[in-house]
Each structure stands twice: as C-alpha cells, then as structure tokens.
FIROKE-853602 format. One record per atom (N, C-alpha, C): residue in one letter; x, y, z. Coordinates in pm, whole numbers, plus 50000, padded with zeros to 5 digits. Atoms other than C-alpha are relative to their C-alpha. Layout:
<atoms>
AXYZ;...
</atoms>
This chain:
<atoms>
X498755007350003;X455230098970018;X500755002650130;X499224995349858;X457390093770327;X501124999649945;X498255002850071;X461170094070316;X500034985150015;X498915015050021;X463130063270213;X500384994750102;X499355004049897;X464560042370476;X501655002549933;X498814996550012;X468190051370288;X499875014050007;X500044984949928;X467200088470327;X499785000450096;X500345000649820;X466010081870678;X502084997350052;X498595004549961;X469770063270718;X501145010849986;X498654995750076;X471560092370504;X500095009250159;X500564988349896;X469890119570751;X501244998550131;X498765004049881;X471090103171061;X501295000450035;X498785005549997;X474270091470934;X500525022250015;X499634985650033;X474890135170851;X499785007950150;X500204992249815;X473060144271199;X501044993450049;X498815004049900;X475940120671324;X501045009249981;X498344993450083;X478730137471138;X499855009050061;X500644987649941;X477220172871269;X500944997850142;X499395004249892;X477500161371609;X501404995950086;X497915000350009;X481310149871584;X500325012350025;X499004982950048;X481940185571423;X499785008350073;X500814984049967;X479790204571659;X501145007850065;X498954987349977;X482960220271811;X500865005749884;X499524995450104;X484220227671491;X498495013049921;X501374990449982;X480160247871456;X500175011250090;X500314984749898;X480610267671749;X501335008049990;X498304989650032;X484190281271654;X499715006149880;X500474994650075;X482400292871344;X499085010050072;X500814992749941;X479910305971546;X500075016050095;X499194991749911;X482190324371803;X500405009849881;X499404986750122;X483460345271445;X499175008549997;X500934989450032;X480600364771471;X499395002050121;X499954991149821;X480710375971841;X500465015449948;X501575003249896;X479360399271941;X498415003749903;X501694995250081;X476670405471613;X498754990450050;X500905008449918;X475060372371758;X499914999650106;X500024999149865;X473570369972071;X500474987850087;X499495010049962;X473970335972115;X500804988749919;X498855007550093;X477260313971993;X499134985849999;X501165005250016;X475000282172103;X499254996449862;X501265001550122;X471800286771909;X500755004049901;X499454998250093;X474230300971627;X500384984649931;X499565015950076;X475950265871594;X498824992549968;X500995006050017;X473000250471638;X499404998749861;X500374996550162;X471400269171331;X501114999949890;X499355005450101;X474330262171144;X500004985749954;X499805011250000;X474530231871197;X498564988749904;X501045004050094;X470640225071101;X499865001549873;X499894994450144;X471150246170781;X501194987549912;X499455011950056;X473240218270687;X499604989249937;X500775011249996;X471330190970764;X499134997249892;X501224993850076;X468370208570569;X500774996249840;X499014994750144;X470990215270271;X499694988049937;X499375013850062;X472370176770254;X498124992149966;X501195003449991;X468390169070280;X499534999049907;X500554999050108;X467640184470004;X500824999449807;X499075002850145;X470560177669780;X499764981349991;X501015012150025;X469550140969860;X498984996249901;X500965003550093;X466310143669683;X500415006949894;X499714992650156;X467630166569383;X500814987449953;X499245013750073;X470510134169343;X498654993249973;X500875013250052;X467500112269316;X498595002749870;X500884994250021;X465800134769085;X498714999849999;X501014997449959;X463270144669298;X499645008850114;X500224991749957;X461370166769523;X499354997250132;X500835003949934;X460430164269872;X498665005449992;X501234999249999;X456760166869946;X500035007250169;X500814993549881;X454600183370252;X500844988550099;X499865014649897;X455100147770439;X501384998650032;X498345000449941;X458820144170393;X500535012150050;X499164987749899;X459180180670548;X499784996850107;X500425001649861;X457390171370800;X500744988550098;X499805012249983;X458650138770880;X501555003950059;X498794996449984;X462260155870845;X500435007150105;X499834990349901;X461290180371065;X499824997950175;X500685009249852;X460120153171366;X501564996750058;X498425005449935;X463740138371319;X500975007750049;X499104990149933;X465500167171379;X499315007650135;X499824996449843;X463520178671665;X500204988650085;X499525011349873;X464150143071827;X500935001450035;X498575002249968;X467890146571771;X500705013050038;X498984990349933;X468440180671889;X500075002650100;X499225001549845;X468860178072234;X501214989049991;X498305004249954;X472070156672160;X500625011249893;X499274992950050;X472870183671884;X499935012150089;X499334991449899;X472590207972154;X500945000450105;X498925000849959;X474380189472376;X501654995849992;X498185001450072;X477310183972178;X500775011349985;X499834978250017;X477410225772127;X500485005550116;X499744993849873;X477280230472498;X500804990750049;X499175007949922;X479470199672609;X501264993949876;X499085011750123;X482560192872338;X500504983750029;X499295006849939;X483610162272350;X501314998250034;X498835001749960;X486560151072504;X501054992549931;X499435007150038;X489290139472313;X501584993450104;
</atoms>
C-alpha cells in the first residue's frame, strides 16, 4: 500500500506549517543549551518528531496502520523537504 494522495497532501500541508514555525523550533531548541550540541539539528529533530507524530496519528484517525512502503515512502518525502526545513532553522524568515 502506498500513502493516499490526501495523506501525501496532509504531510506536506504539516511539513509547511513546520517550516513557518521553524523559528518558533529553534527557540525550543536554544532551552536546552548547552546539553545539546547543536540548536540546528535539535530543531530540526523536533521538528521531524512532529511530522512523524501527525503521520502517524493520520493513519490511527483512519483506523489504520502504516505499512513497510508507507515508511518508506514517508521517509523519501521528508528527506526531499529537508533542505528547506533546514533552511528555514538556519535562515528565519523575515517578517
């Protein structure tokens, strides 16, 4: 089974949201200076642990379970889109 094209859409739409917030990630991140080495990869991994979360509360609403394929699949989209979720970490935007 692959994902849904409305789980493909939700994903995105949540990696967008992420991206907005990511300076609102790395000010979380900065709270735990200096136990982490890097504030960065901290947001970062917060930020994925999210992603992952809403991912999988997705398929529990639809009662159901991803499979091998939809990790994988999940796991393609998020390495496509994290070079802009990194550079949203390292460049806030400008309001």
């Amino acid at each position: 089974m692959a994902i849904s094209k409305e789980n493909k859409e939700f994903i995105d739409s949540l990696i967008d949201y992420y991206i907005s917030e990511s300076e609102s990630y790395r000010q979380i991140a900065e709270n735990f200076a200096p136990e982490v080495e890097s504030i960065p990869d901290t947001a970062f991994g917060i930020i994925i642990g999210c992603v992952y979360s809403g991912f999988l509360q997705a398929y529990q609403n639809q009662q159901q379970t991803p499979g091998l394929e939809d990790i994988r699949e999940f796991n393609q989209i998020l390495k496509d889109r994290a070079p802009l979720i990194k550079k949203a970490i390292l460049e806030p935007i400008k309001q």
